[in-house]
Each structure stands twice: as structure tokens, then as C-alpha cells.
N, C-alpha and C positions, 0 to 999 in steps of 0.2 A: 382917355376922354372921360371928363365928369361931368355926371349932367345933375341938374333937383331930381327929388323925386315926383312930382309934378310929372317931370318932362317924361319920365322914364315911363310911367304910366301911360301916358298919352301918346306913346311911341310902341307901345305893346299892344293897345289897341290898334294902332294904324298898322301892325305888323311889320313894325319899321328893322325886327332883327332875322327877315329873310331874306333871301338873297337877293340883289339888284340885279336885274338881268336886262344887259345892253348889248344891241345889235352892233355887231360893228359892220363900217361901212364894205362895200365889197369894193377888192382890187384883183387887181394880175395877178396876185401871189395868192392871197387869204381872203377868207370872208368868214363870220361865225359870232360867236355869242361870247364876250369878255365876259369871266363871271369878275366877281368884287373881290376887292381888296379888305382887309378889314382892322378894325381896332377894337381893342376890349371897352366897354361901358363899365365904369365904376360907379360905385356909393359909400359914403362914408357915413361907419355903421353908428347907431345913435342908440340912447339908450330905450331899453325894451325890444332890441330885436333879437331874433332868433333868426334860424337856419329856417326852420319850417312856416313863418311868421312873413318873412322873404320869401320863400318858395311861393304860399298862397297868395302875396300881394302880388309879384309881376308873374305868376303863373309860370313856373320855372321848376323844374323835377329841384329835389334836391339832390340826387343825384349828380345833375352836371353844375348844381352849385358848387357842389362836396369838388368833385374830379377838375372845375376852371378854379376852385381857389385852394387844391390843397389839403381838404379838411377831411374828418370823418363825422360819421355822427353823434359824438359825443366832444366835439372840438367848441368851446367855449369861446363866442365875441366878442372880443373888445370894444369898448367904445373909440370911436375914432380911426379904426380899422379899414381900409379901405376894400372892398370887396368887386370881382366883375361879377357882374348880373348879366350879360349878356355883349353881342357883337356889333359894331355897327360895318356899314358896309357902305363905299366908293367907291366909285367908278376905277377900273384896274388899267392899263395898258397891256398892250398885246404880249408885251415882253414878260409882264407877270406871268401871261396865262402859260408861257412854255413850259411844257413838261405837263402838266395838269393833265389826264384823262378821266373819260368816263362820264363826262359833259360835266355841264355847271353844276347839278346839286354835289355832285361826288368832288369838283374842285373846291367846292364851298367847304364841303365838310374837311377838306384834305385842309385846306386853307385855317380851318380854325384851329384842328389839332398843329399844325405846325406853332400855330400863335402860341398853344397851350403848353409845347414842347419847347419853346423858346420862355415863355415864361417859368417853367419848373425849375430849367437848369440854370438858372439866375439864382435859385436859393442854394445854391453847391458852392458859389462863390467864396471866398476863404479855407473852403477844405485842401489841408495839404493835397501835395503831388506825391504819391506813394508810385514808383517803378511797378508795373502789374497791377496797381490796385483798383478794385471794380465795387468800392463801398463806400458810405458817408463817413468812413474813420480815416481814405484818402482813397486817390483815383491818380491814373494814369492816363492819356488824352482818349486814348480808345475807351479805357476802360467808363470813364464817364460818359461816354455817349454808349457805351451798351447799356448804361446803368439804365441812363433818363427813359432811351427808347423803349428797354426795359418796363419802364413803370406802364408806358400806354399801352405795354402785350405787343410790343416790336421786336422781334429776335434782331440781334446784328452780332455779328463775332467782332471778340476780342483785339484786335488788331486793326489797327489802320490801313493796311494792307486787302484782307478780307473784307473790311467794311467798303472799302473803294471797288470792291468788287461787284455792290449792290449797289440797286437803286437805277436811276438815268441819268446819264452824265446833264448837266446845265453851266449855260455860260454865265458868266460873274457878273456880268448886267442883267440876268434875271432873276436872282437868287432873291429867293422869300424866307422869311422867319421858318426855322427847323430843315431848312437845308444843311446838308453835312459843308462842311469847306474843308481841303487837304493840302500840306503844303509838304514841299522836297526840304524838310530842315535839316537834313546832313547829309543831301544829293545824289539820295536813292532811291526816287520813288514817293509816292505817299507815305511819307513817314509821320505823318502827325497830322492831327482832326482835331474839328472845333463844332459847334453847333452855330448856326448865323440866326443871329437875333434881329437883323431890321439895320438900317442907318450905316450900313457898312460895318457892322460890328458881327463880333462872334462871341463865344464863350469856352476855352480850353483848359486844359489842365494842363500845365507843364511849373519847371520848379520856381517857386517856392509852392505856388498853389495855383487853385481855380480861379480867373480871373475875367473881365472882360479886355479884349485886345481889338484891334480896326485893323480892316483889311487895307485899308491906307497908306498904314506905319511902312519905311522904307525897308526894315526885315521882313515883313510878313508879304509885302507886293513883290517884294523881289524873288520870294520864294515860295509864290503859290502854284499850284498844281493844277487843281483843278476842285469843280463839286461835284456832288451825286444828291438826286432828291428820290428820297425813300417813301415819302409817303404820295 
């Protein structure tokens, strides 16, 4: 989502990047509070901005500038660069909120890091597929999802096996961005993991390299397993 900055402003006032919180109606089965769905808000960077320059306009730590795009603070902007500034947030369906605990602020917050973790390991894409390997010089399918979870201070072991161990299992109509997804690719099990980005897509390591794949494709449906949601 790109919005002016105009708009961005005037959206930070109305404190349009907390949570939307909708009643849902009550039935036989359920009743309770759907938190949001969400999407990153981008800007594209123009010249004279800064990191800290951005943080004081839409009132934003640079901190979770630094941590939603990547940077540190000594990371130089391009002009043209596109940056998120923050989240926006949509009415969700009941089916998103599966698995979520710990009421809506704790789903929201869960909700963003998934976004953030689905966006990191987008920038892995191209690095070979090294057997074992759990580095940016290559990865193996586990091994890059220890890596990513890794960066946000998430333990997960090495192994598709052990990683299928954690988390709560989720059906594949509710899977949200940074769900793991596991597929029986040589009919034993969890043998291979991917991180689910959104759209029916994932992101895994296997050979030649890191790539995006759909859970769609007639290899990858015919051979899934299942997911687990860790955060």
C-alpha cells in the first residue's frame, strides 16, 4: 500500500495504525473480537530524508523503522527507495484469527511480526541451497527458517522435523504471512519447510536456491503436510 504523504500524516493523527477492533456477531459456535488483518504502508524516499527526519515526521521510534525495513543506523537512503512507515489494518475473518492468542493487542502485535518475518525472507531469495546450511553464503530449507526466526530472537531447531514440533498446528485456510508450511517431499514426514508469505505463496530453500513457490502448484498440494504457527 502507498499512500502521499499528505495522507500518511493525516492518518497518524486519526491514529489510523492501531488496531481495528470488530465485534463479531455471536452464534452457536463462537462470538469475540476479530483483531485486523494488515498491510505495510509505504513512502518513497525523496531527497533530504533521513532515518531520524522520518522518525520525527510521522512520530515513529527509529527503531522499528531500522527493524520493519532492514536498516541500521548508519544505513544510507536512496532516493526513490521505498520504505514501510507503518501498518494499516482490515477487517480480518474468523478464519485469520485461528490460532492467535492472548486477545487482540497480542494478535496484532503477533500479526505484524509475521508480516515483518515474511518480508525479511524475501531478501534471501537467490541465495544458493547449501545441504546443512543455516547462513547468507547458503541455506538449507530448515536451515533458513532457523536463520530468519533467528534474526526476530526466535529459537527454532535445525530440522524440519524438530521445527514441526513447535508452534500450533493451523489449517491451510488460515495460514497468515510467517506461518511455517511442511510438505512430505520424499514420503516421510515433514521433510521440508517454507515460510508462507500471503497469496498462497511461501518462500523455501531447496536446490538450486531460495526461491518463492505456491502452494497451489500440483507438486507442492499434492505434497503437503501440514503448518504450525510459532508466533
Amino acid at each position: 500500500m502507498f499512500v502521499k504523504r499528505s495522507m500518511v500524516a493525516c492518518c497518524i493523527a486519526l491514529s489510523c495504525f492501531a488496531p481495528v477492533v470488530v465485534m463479531a456477531k455471536s452464534s452457536n459456535s463462537s462470538k469475540g473480537v476479530v483483531p485486523p488483518s494488515l498491510s505495510p504502508i509505504r513512502l518513497t524516499v525523496e531527497p533530504g530524508d533521513t532515518l531520524w527526519g522520518l522518525s520525527s515526521t510521522y512520530q515513529i521510534s527509529l527503531s522499528k523503522l531500522e527493524r520493519w525495513n532492514h536498516l541500521t543506523q548508519t544505513s544510507t537512503l536512496q532516493i526513490g527507495q521505498k520504505l514501510i512507515i507503518g501498518w494499516s489494518t482490515v477487517q480480518a475473518t474468523k478464519t485469520a484469527l485461528s490460532g492467535r492468542s492472548g486477545g487482540v493487542d497480542a494478535a496484532y502485535k503477533a500479526g505484524i511480526l509475521g508480516e515483518e518475518i515474511a518480508s525479511y525472507v524475501r531478501e534471501f531469495i537467490g541465495v544458493p541451497y547449501v545441504w546443512g546450511g543455516e547462513s547468507t553464503s547458503g541455506f538449507d530449507c530448515s536451515g533458513l527458517v532457523s536463520f530468519v526466526f533467528g534474526h526476530f530472537g526466535i529459537p527454532l531447531g535445525h530440522s524440519s522435523y524438530d521445527q514441526y514440533d513447535q508452534g500450533t498446528p493451523v489449517s491451510r485456510n488460515a495460514l497468515v504471512p510467517g506461518d511455517l508450511v511442511f510438505f512430505s517431499s520424499d514420503g516421510s514426514g515433514p521433510s521440508h519447510v517454507g515460510i508462507y508469505i500471503g497469496n498462497g505463496e511461501f518462500v523455501d530453500a531447496e536446490n538450486p536456491g531460495v526461491r518463492v513457490a505456491s502452494l497451489d502448484s500440483s507438486y507442492w498440494s499434492s505434497c503437503y503436510y501440514g503448518a504450525k504457527r510459532i508466533l
